[in-house]
Backbone atoms as SQL, in Angstrom:
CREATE TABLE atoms (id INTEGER PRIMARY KEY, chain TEXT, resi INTEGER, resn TEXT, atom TEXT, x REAL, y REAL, z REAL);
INSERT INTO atoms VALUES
  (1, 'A', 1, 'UNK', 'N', -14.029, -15.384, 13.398),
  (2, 'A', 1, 'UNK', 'CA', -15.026, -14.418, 13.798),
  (3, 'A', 1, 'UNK', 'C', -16.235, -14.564, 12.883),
  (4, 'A', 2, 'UNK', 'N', -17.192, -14.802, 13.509),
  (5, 'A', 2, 'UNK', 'CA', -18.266, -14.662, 12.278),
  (6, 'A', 2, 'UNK', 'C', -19.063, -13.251, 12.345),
  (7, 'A', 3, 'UNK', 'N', -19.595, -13.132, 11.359),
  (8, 'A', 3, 'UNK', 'CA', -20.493, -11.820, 10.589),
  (9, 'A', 3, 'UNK', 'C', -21.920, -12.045, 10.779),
  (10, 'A', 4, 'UNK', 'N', -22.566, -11.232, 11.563),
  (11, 'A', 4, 'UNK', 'CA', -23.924, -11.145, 11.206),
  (12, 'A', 4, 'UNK', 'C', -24.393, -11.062, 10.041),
  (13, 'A', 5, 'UNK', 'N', -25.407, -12.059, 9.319),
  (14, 'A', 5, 'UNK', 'CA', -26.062, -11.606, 8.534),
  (15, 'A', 5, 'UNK', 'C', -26.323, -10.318, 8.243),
  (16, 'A', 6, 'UNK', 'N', -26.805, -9.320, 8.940),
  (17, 'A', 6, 'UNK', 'CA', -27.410, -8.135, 8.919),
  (18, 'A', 6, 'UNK', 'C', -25.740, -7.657, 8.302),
  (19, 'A', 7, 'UNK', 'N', -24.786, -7.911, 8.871),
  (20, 'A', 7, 'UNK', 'CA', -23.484, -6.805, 8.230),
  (21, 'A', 7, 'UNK', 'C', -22.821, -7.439, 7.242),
  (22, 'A', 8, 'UNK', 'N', -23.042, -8.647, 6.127),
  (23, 'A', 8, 'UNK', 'CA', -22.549, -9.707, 5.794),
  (24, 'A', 8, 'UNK', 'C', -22.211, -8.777, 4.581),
  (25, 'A', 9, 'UNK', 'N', -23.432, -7.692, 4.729),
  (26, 'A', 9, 'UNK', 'CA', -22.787, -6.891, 2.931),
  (27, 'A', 9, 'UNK', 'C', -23.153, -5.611, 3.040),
  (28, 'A', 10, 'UNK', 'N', -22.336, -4.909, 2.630),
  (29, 'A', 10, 'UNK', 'CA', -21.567, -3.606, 2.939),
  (30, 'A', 10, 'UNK', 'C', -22.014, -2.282, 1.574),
  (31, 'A', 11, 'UNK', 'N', -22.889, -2.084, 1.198),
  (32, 'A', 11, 'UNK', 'CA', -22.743, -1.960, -0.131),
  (33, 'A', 11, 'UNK', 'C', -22.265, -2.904, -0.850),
  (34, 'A', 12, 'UNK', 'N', -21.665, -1.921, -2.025),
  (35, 'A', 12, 'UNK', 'CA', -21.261, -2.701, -3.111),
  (36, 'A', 12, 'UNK', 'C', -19.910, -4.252, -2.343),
  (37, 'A', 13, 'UNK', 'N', -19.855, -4.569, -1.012),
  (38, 'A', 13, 'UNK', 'CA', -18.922, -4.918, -0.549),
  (39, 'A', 13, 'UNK', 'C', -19.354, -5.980, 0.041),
  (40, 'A', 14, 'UNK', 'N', -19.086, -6.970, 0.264),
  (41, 'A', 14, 'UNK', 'CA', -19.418, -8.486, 1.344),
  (42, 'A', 14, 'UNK', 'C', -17.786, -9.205, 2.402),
  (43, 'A', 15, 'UNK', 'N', -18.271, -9.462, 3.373),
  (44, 'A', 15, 'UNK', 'CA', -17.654, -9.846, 4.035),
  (45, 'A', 15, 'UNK', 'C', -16.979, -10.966, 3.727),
  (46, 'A', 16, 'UNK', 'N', -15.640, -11.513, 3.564),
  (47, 'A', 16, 'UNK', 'CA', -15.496, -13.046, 2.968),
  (48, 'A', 16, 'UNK', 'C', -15.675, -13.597, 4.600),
  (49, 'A', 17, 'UNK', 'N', -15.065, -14.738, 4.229),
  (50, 'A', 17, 'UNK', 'CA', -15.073, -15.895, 5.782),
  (51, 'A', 17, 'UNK', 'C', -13.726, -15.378, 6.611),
  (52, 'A', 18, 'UNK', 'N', -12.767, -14.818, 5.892),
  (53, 'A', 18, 'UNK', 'CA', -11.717, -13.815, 6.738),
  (54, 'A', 18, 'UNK', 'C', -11.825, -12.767, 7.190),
  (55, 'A', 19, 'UNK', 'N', -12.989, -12.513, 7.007),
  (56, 'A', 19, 'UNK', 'CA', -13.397, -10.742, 7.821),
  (57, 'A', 19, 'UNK', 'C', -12.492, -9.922, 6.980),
  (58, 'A', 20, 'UNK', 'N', -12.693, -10.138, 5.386),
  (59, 'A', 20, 'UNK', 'CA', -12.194, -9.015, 4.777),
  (60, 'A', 20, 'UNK', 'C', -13.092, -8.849, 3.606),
  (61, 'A', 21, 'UNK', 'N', -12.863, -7.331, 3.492),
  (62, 'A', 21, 'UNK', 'CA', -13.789, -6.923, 2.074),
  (63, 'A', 21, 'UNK', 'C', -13.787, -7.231, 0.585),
  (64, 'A', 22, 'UNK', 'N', -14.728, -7.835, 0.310),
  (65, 'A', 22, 'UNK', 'CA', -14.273, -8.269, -1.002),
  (66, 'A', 22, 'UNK', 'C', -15.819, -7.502, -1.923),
  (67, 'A', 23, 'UNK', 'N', -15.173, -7.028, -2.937),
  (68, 'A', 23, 'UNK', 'CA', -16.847, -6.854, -3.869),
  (69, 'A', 23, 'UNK', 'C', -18.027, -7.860, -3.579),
  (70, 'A', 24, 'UNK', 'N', -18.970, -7.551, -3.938),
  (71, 'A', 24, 'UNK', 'CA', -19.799, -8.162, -3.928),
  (72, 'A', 24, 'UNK', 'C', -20.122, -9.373, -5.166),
  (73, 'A', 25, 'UNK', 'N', -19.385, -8.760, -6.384),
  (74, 'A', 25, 'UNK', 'CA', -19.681, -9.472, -7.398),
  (75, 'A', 25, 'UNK', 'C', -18.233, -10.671, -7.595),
  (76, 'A', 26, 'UNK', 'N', -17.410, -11.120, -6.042),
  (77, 'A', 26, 'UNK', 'CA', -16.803, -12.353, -5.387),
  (78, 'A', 26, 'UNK', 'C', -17.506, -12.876, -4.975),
  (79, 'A', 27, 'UNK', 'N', -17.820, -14.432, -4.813),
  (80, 'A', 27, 'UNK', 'CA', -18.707, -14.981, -3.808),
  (81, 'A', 27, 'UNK', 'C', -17.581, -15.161, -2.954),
  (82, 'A', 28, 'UNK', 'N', -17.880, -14.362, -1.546),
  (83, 'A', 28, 'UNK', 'CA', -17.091, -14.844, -0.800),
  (84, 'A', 28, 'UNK', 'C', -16.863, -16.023, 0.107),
  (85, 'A', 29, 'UNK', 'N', -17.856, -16.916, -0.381),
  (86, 'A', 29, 'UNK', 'CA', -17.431, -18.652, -0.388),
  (87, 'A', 29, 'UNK', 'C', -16.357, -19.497, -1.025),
  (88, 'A', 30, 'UNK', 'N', -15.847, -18.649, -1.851),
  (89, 'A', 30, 'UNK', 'CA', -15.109, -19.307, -3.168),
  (90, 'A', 30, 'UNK', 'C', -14.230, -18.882, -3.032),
  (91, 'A', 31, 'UNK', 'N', -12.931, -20.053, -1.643),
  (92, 'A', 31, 'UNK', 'CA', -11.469, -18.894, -1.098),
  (93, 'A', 31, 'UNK', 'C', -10.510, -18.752, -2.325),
  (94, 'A', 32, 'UNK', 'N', -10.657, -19.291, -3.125),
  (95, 'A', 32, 'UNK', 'CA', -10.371, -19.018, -4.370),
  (96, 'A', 32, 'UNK', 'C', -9.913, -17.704, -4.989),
  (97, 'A', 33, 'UNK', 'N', -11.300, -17.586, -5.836),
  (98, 'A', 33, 'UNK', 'CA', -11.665, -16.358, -5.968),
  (99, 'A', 33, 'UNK', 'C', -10.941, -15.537, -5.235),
  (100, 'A', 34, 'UNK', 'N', -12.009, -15.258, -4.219),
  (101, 'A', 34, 'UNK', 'CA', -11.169, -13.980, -2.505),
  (102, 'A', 34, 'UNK', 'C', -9.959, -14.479, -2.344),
  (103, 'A', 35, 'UNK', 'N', -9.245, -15.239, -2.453),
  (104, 'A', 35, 'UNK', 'CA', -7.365, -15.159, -2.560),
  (105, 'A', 35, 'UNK', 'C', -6.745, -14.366, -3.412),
  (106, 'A', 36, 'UNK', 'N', -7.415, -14.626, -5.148),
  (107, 'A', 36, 'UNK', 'CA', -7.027, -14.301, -5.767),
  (108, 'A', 36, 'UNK', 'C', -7.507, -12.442, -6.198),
  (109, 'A', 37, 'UNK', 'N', -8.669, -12.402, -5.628),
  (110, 'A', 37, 'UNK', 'CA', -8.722, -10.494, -5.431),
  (111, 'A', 37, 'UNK', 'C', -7.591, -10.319, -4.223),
  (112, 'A', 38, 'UNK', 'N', -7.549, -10.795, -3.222),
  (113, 'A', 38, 'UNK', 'CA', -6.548, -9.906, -2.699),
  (114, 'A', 38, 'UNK', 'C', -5.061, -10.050, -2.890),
  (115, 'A', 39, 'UNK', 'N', -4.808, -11.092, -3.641),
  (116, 'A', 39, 'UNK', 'CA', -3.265, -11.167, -4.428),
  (117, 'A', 39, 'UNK', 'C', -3.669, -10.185, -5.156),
  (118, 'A', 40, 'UNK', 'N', -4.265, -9.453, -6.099),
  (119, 'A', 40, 'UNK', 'CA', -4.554, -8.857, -6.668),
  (120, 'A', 40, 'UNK', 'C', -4.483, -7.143, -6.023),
  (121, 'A', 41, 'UNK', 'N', -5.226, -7.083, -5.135),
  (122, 'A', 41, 'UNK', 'CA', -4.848, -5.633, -4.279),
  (123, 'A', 41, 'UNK', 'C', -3.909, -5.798, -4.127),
  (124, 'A', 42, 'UNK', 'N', -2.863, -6.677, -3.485),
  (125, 'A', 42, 'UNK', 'CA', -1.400, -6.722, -3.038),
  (126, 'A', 42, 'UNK', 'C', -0.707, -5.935, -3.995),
  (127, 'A', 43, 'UNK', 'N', -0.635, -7.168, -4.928),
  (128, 'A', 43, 'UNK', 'CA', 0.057, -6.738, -6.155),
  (129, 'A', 43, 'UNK', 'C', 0.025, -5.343, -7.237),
  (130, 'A', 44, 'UNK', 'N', -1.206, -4.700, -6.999),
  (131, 'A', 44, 'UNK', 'CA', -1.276, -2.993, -7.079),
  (132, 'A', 44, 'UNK', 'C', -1.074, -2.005, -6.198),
  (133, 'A', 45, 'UNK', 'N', -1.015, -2.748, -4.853),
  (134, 'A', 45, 'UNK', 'CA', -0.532, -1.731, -3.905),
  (135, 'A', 45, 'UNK', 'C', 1.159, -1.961, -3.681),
  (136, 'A', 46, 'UNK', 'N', 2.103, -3.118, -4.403),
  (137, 'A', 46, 'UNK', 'CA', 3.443, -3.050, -4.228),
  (138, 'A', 46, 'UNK', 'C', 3.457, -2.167, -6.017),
  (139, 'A', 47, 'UNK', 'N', 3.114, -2.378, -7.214),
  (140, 'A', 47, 'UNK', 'CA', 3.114, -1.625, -7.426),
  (141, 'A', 47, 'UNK', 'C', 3.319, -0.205, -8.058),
  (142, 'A', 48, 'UNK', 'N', 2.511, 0.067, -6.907),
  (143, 'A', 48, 'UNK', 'CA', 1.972, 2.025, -6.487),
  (144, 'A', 48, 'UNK', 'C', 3.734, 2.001, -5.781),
  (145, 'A', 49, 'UNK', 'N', 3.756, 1.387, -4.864),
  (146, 'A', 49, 'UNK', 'CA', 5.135, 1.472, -4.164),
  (147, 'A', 49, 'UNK', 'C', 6.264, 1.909, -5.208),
  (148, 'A', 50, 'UNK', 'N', 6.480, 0.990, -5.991),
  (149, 'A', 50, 'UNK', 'CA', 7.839, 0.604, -6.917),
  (150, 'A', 50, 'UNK', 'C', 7.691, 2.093, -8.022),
  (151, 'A', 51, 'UNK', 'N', 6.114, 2.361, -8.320),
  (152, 'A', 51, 'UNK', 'CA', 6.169, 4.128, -8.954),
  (153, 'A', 51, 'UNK', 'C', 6.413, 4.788, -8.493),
  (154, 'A', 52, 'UNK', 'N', 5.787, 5.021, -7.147),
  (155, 'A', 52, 'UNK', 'CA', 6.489, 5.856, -6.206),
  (156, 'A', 52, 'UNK', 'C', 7.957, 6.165, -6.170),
  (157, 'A', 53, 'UNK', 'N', 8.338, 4.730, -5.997),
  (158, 'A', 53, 'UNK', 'CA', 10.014, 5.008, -5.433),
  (159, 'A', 53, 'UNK', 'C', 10.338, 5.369, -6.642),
  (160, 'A', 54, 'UNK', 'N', 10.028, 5.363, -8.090),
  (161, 'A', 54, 'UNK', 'CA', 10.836, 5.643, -9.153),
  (162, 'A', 54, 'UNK', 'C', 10.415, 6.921, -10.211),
  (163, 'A', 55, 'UNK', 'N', 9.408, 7.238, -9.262),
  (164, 'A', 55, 'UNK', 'CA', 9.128, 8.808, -9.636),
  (165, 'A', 55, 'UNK', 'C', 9.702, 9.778, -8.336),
  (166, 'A', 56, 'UNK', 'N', 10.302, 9.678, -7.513),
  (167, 'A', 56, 'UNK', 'CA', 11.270, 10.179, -6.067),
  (168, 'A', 56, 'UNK', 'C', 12.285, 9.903, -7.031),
  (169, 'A', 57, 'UNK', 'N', 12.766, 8.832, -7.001),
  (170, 'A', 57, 'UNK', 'CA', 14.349, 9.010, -7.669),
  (171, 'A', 57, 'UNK', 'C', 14.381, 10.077, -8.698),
  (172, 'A', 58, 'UNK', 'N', 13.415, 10.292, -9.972),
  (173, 'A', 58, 'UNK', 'CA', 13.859, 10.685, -11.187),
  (174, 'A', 58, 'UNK', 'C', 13.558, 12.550, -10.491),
  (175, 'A', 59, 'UNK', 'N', 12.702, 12.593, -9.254),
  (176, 'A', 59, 'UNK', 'CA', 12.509, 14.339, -9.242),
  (177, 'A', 59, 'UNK', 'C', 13.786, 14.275, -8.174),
  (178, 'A', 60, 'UNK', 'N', 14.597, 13.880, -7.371),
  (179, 'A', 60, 'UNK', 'CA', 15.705, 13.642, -6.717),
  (180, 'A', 60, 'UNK', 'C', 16.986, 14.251, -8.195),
  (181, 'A', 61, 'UNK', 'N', 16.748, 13.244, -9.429),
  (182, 'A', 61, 'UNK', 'CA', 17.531, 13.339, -10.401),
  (183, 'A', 61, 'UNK', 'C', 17.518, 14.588, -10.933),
  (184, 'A', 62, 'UNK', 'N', 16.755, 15.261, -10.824),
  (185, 'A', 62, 'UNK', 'CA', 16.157, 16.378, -11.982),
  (186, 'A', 62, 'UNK', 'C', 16.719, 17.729, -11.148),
  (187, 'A', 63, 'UNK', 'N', 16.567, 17.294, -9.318),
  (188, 'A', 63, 'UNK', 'CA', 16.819, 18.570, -8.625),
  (189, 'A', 63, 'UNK', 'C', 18.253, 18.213, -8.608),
  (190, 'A', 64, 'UNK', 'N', 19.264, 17.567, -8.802),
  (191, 'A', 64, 'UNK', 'CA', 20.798, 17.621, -9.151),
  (192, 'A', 64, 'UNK', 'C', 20.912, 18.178, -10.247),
  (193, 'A', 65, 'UNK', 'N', 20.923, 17.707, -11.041),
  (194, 'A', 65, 'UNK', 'CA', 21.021, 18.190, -12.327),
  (195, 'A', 65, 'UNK', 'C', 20.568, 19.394, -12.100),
  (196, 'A', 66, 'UNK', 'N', 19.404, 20.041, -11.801),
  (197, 'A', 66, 'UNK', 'CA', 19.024, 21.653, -11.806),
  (198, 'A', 66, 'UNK', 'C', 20.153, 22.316, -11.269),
  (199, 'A', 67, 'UNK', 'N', 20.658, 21.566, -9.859),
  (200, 'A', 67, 'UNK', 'CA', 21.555, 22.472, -9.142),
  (201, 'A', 67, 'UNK', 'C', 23.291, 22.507, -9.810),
  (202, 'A', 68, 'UNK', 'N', 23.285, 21.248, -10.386),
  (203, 'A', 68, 'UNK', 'CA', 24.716, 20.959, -11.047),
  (204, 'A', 68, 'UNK', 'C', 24.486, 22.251, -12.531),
  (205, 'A', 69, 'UNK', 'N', 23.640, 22.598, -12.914),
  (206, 'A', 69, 'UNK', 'CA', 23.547, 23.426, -13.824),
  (207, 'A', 69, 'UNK', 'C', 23.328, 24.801, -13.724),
  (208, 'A', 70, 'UNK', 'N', 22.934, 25.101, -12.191),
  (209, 'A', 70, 'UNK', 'CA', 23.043, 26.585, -11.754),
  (210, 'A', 70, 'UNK', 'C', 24.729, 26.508, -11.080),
  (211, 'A', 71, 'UNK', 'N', 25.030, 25.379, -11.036),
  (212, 'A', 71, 'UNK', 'CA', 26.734, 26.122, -10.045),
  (213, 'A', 71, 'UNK', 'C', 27.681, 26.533, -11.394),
  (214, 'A', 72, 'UNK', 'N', 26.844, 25.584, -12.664),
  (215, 'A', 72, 'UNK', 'CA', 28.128, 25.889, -13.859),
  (216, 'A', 72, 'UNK', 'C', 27.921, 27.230, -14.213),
  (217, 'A', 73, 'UNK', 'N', 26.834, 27.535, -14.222),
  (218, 'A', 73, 'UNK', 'CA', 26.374, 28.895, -14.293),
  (219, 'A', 73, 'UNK', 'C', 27.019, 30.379, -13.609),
  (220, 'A', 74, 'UNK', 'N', 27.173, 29.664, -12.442),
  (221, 'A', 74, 'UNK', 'CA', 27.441, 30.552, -11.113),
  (222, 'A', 74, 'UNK', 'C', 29.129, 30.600, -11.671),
  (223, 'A', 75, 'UNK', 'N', 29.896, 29.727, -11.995),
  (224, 'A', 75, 'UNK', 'CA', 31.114, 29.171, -11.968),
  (225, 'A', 75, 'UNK', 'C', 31.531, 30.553, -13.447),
  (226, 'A', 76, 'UNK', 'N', 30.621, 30.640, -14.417),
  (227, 'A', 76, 'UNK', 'CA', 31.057, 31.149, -15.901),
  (228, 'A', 76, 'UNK', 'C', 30.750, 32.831, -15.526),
  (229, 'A', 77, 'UNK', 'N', 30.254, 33.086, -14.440),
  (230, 'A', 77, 'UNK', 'CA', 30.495, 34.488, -13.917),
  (231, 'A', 77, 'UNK', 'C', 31.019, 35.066, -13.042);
């Protein structure tokens, strides 16, 4: 697909030759470069994932434990 000149840059943003956004301060001639920013988004958006899943587990952990510590509770009266 090609890009009009007129839309080639986006703000701070330019079109590479894949019809994807790359900063401006990529030349998005240089598939290089633009490979290596978006290995780069990848690799912060898996991650955001892997915190995610391991901040869920530990409030998952925390609401057992809360409840395993109100039944001992419940249990000593």
């Amino acid at each position: 697909m090609t890009i009009p000149d007129s839309l080639q840059k986006l703000g701070d943003w330019v079109f590479a030759g894949n019809s994807k956004l790359v900063p401006s301060s990529i030349n998005p001639d240089d598939e290089d470069a633009v490979v290596a920013h978006l290995r780069s988004k990848q690799q912060q958006k898996e991650k955001r994932k892997v915190a995610e899943r391991i901040q869920k587990q530990q409030q998952m952990e925390a609401e057992r434990v809360k409840q395993e510590n109100k039944d001992v509770r419940a249990r000593r009266l």
